[in-house]
LUMDO-937676 format. One record per atom (N, C-alpha, C): x, y, z. Coordinates in steps of 0.05 Angstrom, whole numbers, plus 5000, padded with zeros to 4 digits. Example, Ala and Ser with C-alpha at 12.3 -4.5 7.8 and 13.67 -1.06 7.14 Angstrom:
<nodes>
526448865156;524649105156;526449345156;525749555142;527349795143;525850015157;
</nodes>
This chain:
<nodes>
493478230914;494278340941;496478150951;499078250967;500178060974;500077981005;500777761004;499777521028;501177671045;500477651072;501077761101;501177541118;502977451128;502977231146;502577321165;504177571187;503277581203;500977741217;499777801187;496477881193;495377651189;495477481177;492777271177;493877071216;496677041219;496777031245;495877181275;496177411262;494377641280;491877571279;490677531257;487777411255;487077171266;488777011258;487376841274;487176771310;489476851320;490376881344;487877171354;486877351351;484877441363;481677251352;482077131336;479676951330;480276741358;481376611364;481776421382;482376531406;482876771408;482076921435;479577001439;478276951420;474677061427;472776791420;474276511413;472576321412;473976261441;475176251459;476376201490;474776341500;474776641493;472876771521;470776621515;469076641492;466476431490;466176151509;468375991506;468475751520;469475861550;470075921558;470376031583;469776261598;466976401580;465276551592;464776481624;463576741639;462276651659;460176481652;459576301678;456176111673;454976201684;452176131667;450276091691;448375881697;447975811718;446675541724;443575581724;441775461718;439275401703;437675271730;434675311730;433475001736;433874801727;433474761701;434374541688;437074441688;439074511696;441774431709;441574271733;439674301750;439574201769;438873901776;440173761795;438473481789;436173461796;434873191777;432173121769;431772861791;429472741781;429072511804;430672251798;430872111816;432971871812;435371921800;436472231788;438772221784;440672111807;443372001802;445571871824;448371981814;448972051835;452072181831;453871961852;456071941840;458771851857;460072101880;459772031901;462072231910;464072141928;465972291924;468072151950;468372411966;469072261999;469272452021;472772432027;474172632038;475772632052;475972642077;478472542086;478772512122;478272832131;476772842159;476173182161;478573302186;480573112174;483473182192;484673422166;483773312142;485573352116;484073642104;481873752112;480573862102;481574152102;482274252128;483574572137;485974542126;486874352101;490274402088;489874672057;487174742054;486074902028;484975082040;485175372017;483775592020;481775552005;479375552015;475775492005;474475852001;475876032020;475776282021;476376481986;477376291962;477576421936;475876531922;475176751918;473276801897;473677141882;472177101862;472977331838;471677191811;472477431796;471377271770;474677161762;473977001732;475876791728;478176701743;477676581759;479076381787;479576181782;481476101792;482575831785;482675731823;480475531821;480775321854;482275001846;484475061853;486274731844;485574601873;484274371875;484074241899;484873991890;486573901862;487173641849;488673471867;489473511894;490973371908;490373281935;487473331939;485673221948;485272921950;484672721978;485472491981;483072301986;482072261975;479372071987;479471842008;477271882020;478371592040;474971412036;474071622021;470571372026;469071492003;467371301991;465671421980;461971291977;460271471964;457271271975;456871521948;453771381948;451571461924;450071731935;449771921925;447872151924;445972141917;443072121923;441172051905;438372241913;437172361890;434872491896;432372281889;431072241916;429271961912;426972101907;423371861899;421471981904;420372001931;418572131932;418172211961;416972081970;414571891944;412871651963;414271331962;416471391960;418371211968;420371171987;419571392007;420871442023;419171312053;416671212047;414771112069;413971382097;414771672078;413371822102;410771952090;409671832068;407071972051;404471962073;405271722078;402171662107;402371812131;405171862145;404971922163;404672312153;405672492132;405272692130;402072712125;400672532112;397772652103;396072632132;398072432141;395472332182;396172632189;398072742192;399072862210;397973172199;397373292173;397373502161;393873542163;391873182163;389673242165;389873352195;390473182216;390173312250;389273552246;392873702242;393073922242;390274112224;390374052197;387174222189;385574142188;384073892197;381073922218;381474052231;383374092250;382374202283;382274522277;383374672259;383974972250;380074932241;379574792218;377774832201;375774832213;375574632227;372574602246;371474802265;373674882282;374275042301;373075282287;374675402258;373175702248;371275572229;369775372222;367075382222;365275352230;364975222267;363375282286;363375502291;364575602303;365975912303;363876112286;363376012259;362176252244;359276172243;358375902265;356075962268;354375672255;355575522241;355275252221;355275112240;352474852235;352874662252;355374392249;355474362277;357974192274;358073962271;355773822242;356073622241;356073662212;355473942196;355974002163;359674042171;359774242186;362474292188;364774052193;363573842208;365773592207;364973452171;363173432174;363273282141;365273482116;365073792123;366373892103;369173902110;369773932130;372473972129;374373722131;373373422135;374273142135;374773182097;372473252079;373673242057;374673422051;375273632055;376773852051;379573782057;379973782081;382773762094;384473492080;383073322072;383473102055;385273172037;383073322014;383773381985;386573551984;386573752012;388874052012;390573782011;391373642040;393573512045;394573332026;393573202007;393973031982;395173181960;393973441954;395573541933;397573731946;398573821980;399773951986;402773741976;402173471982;404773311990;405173251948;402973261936;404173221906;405173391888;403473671898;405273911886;407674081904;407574041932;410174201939;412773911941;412573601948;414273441955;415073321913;416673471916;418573391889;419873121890;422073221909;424372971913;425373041949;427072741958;426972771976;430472641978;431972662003;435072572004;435272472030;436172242038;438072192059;439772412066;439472562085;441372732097;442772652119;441872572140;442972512164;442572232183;444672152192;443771922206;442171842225;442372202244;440872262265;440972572276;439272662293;439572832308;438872872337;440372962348;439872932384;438573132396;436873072408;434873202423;434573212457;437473062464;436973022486;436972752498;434172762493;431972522511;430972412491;430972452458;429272302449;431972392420;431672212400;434172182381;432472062361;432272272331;431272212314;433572062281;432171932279;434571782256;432971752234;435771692214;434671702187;434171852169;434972102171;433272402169;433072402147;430872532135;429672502101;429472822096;430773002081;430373282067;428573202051;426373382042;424773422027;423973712009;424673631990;425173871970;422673931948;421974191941;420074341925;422774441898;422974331882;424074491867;422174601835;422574841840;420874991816;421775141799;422075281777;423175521760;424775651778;423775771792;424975971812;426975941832;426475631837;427875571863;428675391876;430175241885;430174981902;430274971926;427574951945;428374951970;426374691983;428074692012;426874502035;424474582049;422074362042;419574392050;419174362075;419674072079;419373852099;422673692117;421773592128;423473442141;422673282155;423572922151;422472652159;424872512170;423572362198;425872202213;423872012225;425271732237;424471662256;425671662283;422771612300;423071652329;422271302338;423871242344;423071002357;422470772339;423270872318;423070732288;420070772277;418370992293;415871082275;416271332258;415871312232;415971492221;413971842234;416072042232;415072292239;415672512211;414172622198;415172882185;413373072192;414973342189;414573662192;415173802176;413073932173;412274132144;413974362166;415474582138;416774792142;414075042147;414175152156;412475342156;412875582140;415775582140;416075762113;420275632107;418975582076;420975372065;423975562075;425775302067;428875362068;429475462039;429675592031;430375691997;432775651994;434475431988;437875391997;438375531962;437275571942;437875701912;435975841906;435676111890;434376231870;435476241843;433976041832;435176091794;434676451784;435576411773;438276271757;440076461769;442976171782;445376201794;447376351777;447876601777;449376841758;451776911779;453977001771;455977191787;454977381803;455477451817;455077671836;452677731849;450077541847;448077541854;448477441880;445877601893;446477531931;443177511934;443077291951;439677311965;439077171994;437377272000;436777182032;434577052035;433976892059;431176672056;431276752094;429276652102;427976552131;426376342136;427276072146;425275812146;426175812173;422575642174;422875552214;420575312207;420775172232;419074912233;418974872253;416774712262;415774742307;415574432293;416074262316;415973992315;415473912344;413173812346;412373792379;412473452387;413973412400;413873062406;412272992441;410772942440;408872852464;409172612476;409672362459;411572132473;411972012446;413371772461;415271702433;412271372423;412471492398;411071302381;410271062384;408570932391;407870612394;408070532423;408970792449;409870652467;408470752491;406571022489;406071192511;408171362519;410271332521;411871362543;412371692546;412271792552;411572162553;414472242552;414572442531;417872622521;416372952530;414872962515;413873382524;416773402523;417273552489;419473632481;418073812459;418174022461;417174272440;419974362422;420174362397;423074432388;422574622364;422474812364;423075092341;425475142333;425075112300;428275102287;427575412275;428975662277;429075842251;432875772244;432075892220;433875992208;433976182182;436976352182;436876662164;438076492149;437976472122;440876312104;441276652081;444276682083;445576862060;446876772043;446876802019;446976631991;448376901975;451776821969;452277061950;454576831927;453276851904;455676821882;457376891878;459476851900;462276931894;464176961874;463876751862;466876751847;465876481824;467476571796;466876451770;469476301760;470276071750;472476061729;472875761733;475075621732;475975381729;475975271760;475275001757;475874781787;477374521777;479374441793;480574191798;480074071819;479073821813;479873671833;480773401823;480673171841;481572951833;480372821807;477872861806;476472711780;476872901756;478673141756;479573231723;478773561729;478873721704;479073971704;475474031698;474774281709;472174401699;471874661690;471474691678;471575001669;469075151664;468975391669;466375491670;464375451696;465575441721;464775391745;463475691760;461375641778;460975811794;461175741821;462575901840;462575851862;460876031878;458975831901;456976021917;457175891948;456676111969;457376161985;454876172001;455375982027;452076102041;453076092068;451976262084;452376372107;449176322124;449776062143;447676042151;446776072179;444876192196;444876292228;441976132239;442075902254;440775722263;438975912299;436975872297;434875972321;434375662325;434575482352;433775302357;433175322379;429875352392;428875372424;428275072432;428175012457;426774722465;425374832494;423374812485;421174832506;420474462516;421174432547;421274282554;420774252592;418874182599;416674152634;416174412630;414774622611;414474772616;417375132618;419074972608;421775202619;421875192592;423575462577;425275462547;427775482557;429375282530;431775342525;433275332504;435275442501;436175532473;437575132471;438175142445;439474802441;441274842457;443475022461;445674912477;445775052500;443975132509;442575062533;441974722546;440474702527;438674402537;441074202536;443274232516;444774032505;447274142513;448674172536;451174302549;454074142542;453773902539;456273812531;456673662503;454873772481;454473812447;456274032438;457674002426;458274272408;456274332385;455574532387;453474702368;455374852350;453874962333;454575142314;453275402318;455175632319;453875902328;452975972294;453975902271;453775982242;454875712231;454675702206;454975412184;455175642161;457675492154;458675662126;458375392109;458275412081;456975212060;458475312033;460375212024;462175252000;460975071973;460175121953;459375001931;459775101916;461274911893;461774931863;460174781843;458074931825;456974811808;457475001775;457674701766;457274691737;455374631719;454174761699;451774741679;451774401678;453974281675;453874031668;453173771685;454073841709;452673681736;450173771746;448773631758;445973681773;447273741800;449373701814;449373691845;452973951844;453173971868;455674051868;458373941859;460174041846;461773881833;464073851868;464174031882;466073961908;463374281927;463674061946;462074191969;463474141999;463674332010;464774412030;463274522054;463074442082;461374572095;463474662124;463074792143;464074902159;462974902193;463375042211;461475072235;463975292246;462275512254;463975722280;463375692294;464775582314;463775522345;465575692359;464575902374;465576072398;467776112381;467276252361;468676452335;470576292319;471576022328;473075852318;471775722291;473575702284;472575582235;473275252246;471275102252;471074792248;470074622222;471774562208;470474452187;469874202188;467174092181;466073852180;466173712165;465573752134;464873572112;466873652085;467073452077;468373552042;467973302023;466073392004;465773171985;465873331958;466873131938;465873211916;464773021891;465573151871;464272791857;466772681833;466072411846;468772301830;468272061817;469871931801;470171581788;469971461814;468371191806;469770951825;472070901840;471370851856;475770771874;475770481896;477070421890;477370181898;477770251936;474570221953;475670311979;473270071992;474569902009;472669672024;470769732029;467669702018;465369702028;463669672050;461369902052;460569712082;457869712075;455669562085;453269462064;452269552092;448969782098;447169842111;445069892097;442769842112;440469952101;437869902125;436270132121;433770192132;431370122120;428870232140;427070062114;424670282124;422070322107;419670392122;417570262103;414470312117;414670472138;415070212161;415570272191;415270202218;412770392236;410970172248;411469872242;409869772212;411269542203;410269432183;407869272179;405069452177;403169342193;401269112161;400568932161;399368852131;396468762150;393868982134;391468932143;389468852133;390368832110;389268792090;387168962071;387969192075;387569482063;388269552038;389669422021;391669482009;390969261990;390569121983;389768891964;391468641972;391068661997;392468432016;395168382008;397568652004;399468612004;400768862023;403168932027;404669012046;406869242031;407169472017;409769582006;411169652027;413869472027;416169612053;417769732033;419369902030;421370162017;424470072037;426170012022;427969962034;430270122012;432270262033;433770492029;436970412029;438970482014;440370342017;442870642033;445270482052;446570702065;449370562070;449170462046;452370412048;454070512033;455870472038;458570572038;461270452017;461570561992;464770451977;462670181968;460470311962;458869991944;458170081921;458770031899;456670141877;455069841857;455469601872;453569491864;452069261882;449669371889;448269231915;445569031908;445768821924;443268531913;442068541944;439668491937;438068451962;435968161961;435868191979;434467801982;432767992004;430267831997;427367972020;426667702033;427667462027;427967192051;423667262045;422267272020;419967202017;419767011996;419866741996;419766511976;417666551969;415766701973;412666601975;412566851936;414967011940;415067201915;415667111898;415967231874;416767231844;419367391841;418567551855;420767791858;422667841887;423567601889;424267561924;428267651918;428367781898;432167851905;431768051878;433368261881;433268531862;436268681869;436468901848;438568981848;437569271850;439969441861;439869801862;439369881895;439570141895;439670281922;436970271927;434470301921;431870371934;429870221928;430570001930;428469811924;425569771938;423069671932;421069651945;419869351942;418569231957;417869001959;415168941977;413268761954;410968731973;410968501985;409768492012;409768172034;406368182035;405367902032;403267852036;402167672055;404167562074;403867442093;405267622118;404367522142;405767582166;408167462178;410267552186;412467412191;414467612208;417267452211;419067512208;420967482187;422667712168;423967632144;426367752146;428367592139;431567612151;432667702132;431268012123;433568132096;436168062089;437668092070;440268142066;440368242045;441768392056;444168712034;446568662025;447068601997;450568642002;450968811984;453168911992;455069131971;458269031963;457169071929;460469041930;461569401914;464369211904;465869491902;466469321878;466569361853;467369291823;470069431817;471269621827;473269781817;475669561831;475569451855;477369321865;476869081852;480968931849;481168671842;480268481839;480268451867;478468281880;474868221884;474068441871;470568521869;470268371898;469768621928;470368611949;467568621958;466668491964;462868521975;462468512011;460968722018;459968702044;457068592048;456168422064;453968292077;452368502101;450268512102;448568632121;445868482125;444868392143;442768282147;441268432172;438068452163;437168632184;433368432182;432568382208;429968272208;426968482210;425768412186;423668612178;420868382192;419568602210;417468352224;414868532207;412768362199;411468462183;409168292208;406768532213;404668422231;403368462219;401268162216;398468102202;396668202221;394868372222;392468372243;390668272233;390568092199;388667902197;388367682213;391067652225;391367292233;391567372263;390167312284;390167272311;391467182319;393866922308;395666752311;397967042316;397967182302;400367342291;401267502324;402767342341;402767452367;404867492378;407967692368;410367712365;410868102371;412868072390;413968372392;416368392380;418668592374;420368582371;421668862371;424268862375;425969052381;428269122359;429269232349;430869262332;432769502331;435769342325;437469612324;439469572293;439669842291;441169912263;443069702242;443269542269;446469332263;444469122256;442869062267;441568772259;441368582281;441868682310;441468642338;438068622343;436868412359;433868482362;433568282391;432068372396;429968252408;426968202406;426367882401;423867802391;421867742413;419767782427;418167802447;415667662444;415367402454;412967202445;412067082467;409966942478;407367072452;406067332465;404667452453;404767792453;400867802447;398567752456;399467782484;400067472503;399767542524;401667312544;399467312570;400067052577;398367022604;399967032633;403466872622;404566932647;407766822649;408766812621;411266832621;411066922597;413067122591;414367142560;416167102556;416666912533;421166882525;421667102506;423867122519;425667382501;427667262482;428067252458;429467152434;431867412425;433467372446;435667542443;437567522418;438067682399;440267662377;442167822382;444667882389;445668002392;449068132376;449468222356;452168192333;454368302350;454568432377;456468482395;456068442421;458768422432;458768352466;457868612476;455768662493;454468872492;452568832526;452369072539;449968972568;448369092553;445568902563;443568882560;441468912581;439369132576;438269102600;434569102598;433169042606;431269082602;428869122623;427269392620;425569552643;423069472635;420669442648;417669372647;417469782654;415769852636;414270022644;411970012637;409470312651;407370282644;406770472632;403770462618;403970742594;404671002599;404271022629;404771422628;407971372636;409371032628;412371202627;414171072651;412171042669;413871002702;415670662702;417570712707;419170432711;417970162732;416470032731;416169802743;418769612756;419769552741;421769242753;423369352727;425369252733;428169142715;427968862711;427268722684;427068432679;429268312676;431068462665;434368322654;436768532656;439268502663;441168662665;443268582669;444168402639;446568242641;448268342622;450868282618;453768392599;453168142582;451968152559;451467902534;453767912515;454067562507;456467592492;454967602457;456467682442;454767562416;453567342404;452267312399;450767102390;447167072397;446266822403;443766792398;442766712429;440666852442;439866622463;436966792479;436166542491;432566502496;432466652522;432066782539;430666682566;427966752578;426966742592;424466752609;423966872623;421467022620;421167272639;419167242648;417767212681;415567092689;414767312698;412267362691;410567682694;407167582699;407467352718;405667262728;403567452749;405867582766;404067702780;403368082769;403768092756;402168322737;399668312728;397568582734;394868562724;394868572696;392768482694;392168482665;392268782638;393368862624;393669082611;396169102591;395569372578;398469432556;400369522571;402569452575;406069552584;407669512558;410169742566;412369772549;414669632561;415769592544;418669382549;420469612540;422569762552;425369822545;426669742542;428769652520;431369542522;433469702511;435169742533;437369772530;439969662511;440869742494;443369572489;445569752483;446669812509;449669892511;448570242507;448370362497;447670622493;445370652475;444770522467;442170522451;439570342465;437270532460;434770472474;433570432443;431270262452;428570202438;426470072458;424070152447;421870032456;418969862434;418269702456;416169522437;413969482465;411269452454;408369462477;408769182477;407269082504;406568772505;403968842526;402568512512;399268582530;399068322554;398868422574;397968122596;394868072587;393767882584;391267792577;389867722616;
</nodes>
């Protein structure tokens, strides 16, 4: 037979047009695509000046989204942590028994059972539900937010908590602190933010809500009566399939999904409701949150995620990250810790686990010192470290972060004081106050007969003020209300003529409140 060149070229040229569509089929994204626990992703954010310069609005099948010219200005770690490392395991199981004793008992007196079989059964009942509620629905959990405002009372730290299963990945729970005591709230019916498996053209809808009732703020008496109901509709449609650029290189085989989300937030508060921006008149709210995501089989997280807000019909865009290499951008070293307060009772095999979280910024390699000589293990490396204290104290953490991609290997310093209270030791007679920066106030001796010194730290020039109240809240005296410069200093607060009992101390610093109890003997 004689040779045909430009048939075996015809041949092969539709052969390599059908090994391409193969490689650049539509995807589809898996459970198992998704991230697992302790996985860590890089991402970098852009300035959200720079963000409305792209159409995020693209979709179809094989699409090409070039966003390669995209500018980073920061970047930090993504990380899906464990959940009993997050120090809200105690406060969800306290909080989930309350809640089912008081249902359980209630309908088994009710049906007639005496109420002293019915407290023994439902103390171990409500036990056992709440223990395997938090091990089979709490998967993994994320740093989401730094805070949220409520007004009168401002929760920080905010912890997502995720159920992810065959079917689905959604938000169970949600954990913050109030006053630096840990609070979480079970969803009453989850956030479903995915249904596997993520295909083209598939669309689905969810409804989650959660009631979170705050009565006063934690450790202090002090009365909030703030009732807060979150719903929300979320719409979920697979828009559009094909290639993504961005700065960290080409992806191919992308799906892009789209969620359209409509927030119900009431605040029942003295008895009156109001919608959030009602209660909160000079906040901008979001009437809808639009949510742009591009994922690939090959990443666990979004390869570029985009989020949005319509306010009074206007397109505000908030956020843009995606995931990228290292970049050489000045670090900033933060970190939190739980649980608060750090109580060692000797319950525990006379040691103390604090969980310390890392929230910095343009660091990807961080050392911690726990200032406990008394350890083996007193300095460690990584974002989520844990550490046990077996004595009572004060311990003057330090965090640093550096940045390895720069020249210079550029490190930031953070120091924050972790007061760990012995209630073995009667000696152990210290209050303290603490803010994000590493600002405190130390309060001794605690209790007191008839002066207490205040051990002011202060990392900015800042007024300072400080109120005596009493448990149901009411302001007594103003003890201090001076413009402090930075640095270190003592003074004396003579509370001699006060009866004997527990009071709260407020302190002020500059816009930020905290509180700590003190006892007159």
């Amino acid at each position: 037979m004689k040779f045909n060149p430009k048939k075996l070229l015809l041949c092969l040229s539709l052969l390599f047009a059908a090994t391409c569509n193969q490689l650049f089929a539509q995807p589809v994204f898996e459970n198992d695509d998704f991230a697992e626990l302790d996985d860590s992703f890089l991402v970098s954010r852009i300035s959200i000046l720079d963000i409305p310069g792209f159409d995020y609005d693209l979709a179809g099948a094989d699409t090409t989204w070039d966003y390669s010219s995209l500018i980073p200005v920061s970047q930090e770690y993504q990380r899906y942590v464990d959940p009993d490392r997050t120090g809200f395991r105690g406060s969800y199981i306290l909080t989930c028994n309350a809640l089912c004793y008081t249902l359980c008992y209630n309908d088994c007196v009710g049906n007639g059972q005496f109420p002293f079989i019915c407290s023994g059964y439902c103390s171990i009942d409500c036990g056992s539900t709440c223990l395997t509620n938090w091990v089979t629905k709490f998967d993994m959990a994320k740093l989401s937010s730094d805070s949220i405002n409520l007004g009168i009372a401002t929760l920080e730290d905010v912890y997502s908590f995720y159920d992810k299963s065959q079917s689905a990945f959604s938000q169970v729970a949600v954990g913050a602190k109030l006053s630096n005591f840990p609070i979480i709230v079970d969803y009453a019916n989850a956030d479903r933010i995915h249904a596997f498996p993520l295909e083209y053209g598939d669309r689905d809808t969810s409804f989650s809500n959660y009631f979170l009732q705050i009565d006063s703020i934690p450790g202090t008496g002090i009365p909030v009566g703030i009732n807060y109901r979150h719903g929300q509709q979320r719409y979920n449609s697979i828009e559009g399939w094909g290639t993504l650029k961005t700065p960290y290189g080409r992806f191919d085989s992308v799906l892009k999904v789209r969620s359209d989300v409509f927030n119900t937030d009431t605040i029942i508060f003295q008895n009156d409701t109001f919608t959030l921006k009602e209660f909160l008149p000079n906040q901008i709210l979001p009437e809808q949150v639009i949510e742009y995501k591009w994922y690939s089989p090959d990443f666990g997280i979004p390869l570029l995620e985009v989020s949005a807000w319509i306010v009074d019909g206007n397109l505000i865009y908030q956020d843009l990250k995606y995931i990228d290499s290292l970049r050489c951008f000045e670090p900033t070293a933060l970190f939190g810790y739980l649980p608060f307060p750090t109580v060692l009772d000797g319950s525990s095999n006379d040691s103390l686990e604090v969980n310390f979280y890392s929230l910095a910024i343009n660091g990807d390699s961080l050392y911690w010192n726990f200032d406990d000589d008394s350890s083996a293990s007193n300095t460690t490396v990584g974002a989520n470290p844990s550490h046990y204290y077996t004595e009572g104290g004060i311990y003057n953490v330090e965090f640093v972060a550096c940045n390895r991609a720069c020249p210079d290997y550029i490190c930031d310093t953070f120091s924050l004081p972790v007061l760990v209270i012995d209630l073995r030791d009667p000696e152990d007679t210290t209050s303290i106050s603490i803010l994000a920066d590493g600002s405190y106030a130390l309060f001794y001796p605690n209790p007191f007969q008839d002066v207490v010194l205040a051990e002011l730290k202060n990392n900015e020039n800042r007024d300072i003020t400080i109120h005596l109240r009493n448990l149901a809240g009411r302001k007594l005296s103003t003890l201090y209300n001076e413009n402090t410069d930075k640095g270190n200093q003592t003074i004396s607060l003579n509370l001699s003529q006060l009866p004997a009992g527990m009071y709260v101390l407020e302190i002020n610093y500059g816009t930020f409140a905290s509180f700590c109890k003190l006892i007159k003997q």
